[in-house]
C-alpha positions as CSV (number, residue, x, y, z in Angstrom):
1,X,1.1,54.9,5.4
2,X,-1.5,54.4,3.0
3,X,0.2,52.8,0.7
4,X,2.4,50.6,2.8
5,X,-1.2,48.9,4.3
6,X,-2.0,49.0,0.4
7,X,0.7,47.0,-0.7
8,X,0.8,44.9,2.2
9,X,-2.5,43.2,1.1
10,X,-1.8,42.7,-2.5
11,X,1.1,41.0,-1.2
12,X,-1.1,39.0,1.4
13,X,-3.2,38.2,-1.4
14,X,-0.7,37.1,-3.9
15,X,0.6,34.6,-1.6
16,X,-2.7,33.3,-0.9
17,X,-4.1,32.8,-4.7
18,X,0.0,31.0,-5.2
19,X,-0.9,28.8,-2.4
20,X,-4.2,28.0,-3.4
21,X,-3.2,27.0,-6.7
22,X,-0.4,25.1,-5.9
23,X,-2.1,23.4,-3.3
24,X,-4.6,22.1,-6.1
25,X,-2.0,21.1,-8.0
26,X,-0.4,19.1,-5.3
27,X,-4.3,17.5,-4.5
28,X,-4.8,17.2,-8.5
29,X,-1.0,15.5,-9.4
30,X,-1.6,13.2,-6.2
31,X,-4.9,11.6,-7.5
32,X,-4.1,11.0,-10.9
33,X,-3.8,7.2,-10.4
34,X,-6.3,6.8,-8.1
35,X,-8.8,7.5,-10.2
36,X,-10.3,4.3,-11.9
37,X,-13.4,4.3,-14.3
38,X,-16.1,1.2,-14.1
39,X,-16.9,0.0,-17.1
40,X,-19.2,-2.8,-17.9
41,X,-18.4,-5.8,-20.4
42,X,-20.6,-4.5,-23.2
43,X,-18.8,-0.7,-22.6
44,X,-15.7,-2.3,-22.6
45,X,-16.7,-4.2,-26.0
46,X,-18.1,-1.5,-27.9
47,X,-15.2,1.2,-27.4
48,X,-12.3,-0.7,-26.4
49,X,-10.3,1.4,-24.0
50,X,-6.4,2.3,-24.3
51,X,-3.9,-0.8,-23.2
52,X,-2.4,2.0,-20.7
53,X,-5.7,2.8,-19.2
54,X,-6.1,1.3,-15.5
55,X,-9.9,0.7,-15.3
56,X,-12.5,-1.3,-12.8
57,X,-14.6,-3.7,-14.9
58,X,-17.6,-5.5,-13.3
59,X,-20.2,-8.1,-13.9
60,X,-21.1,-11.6,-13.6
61,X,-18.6,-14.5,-13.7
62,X,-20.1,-16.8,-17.0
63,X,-21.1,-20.1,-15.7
64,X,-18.6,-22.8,-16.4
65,X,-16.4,-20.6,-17.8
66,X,-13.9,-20.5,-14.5
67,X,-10.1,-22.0,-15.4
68,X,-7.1,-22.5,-13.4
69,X,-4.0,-22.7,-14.7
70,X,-0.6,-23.2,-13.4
71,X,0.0,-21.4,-10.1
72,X,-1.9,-19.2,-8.9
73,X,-3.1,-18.1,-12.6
74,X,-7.0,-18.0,-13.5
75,X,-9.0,-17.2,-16.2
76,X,-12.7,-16.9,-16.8
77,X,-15.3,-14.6,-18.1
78,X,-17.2,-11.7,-17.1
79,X,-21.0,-10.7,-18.6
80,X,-23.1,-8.6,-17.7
81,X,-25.7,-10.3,-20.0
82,X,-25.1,-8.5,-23.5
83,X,-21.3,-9.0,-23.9
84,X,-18.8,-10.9,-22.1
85,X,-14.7,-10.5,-22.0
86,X,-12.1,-12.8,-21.0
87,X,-10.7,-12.0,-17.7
88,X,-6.9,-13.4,-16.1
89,X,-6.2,-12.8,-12.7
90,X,-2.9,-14.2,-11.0
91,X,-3.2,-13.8,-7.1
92,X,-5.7,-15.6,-4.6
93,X,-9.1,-15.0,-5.2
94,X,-11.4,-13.9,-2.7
95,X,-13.2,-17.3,-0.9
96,X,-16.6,-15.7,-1.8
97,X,-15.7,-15.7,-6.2
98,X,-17.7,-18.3,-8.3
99,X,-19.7,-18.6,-11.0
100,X,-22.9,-16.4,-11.2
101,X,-21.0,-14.2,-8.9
102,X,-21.2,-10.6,-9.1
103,X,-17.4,-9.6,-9.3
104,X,-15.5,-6.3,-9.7
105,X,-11.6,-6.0,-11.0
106,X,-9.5,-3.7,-11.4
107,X,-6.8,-4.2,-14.0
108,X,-6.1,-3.1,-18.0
109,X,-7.4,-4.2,-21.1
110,X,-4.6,-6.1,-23.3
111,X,-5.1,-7.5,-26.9
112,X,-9.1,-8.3,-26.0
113,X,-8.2,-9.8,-22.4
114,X,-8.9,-8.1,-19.1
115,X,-5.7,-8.2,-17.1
116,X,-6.8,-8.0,-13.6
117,X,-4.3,-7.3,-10.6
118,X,-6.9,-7.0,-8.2
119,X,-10.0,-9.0,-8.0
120,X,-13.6,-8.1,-5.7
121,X,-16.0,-10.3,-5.1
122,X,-19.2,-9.5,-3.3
123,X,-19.8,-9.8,0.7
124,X,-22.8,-12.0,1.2
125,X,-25.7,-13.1,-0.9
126,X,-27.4,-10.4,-1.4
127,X,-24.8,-7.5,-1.8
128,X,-23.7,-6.7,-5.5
129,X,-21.9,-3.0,-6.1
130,X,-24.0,-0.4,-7.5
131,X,-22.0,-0.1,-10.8
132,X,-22.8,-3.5,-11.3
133,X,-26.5,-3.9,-10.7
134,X,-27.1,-0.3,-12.6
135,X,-24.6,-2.0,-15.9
136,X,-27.1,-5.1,-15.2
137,X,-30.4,-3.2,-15.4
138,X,-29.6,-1.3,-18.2
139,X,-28.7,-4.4,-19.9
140,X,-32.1,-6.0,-18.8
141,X,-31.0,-9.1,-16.9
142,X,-31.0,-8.1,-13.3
143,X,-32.8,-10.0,-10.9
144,X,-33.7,-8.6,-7.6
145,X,-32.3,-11.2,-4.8
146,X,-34.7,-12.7,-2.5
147,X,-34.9,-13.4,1.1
């Protein structure tokens, strides 16, 4: 009787510990592409990262460096005050992106150009995402907002 009751919880506890792991698989598998990095532009241009990596880059659009091509294709420039790199975005841009803007994307880097397929722009006027303004005081040129 013993061992019956024995046996039945090594068995109970097998199947737990399988489910357990395989449910961390499952959970581990199902977020491997939701996971995206934020670099800033001078992380980006020091250590290039892999043409297959999908990362979030953020910063401020460079001043007059906005261009629109044909379509719905744009290019322009994101800094963060020590580097900047060439960003193209097809799509519509939110209403709120311009110049001087603080701007996150989310896209892959290919030969030196940031290929964006989704573009963020901040809320209001004094909003900016907390990757960006921590990439912006570490480079020095942050400047708290007024009211």
């Amino acid at each position: 009787m013993k061992t019956l009751r024995k046996r039945r919880r090594i068995q109970i506890l097998a199947v737990a510990a399988i489910a357990l792991v395989l449910a961390t698989g499952l959970i581990g598998y199902a977020m491997r592409d939701g996971i995206n990095f934020f670099r800033s532009p001078s992380q980006v241009a020091e250590a290039p990262p892999p043409a297959t990596e999908t990362f979030r880059l953020g910063g401020l659009v460079e001043d007059g460096s906005i261009v629109r091509g044909q379509g719905e294709t744009v290019t322009f420039r994101v800094t963060d005050g020590g580097a900047a790199i060439p960003v193209a975005f097809t799509g519509v841009l939110p209403d709120l992106f311009g110049e001087g803007q603080g701007m996150i994307g989310t896209g892959k880097l290919v030969n030196g150009t940031f290929v964006a397929t989704e573009i963020l722009a901040k809320h209001d006027e004094t909003y900016m995402p907390k990757e960006v303004v921590d990439a912006l005081k570490e480079q020095g040129v942050y400047k708290e907002p007024t009211n």
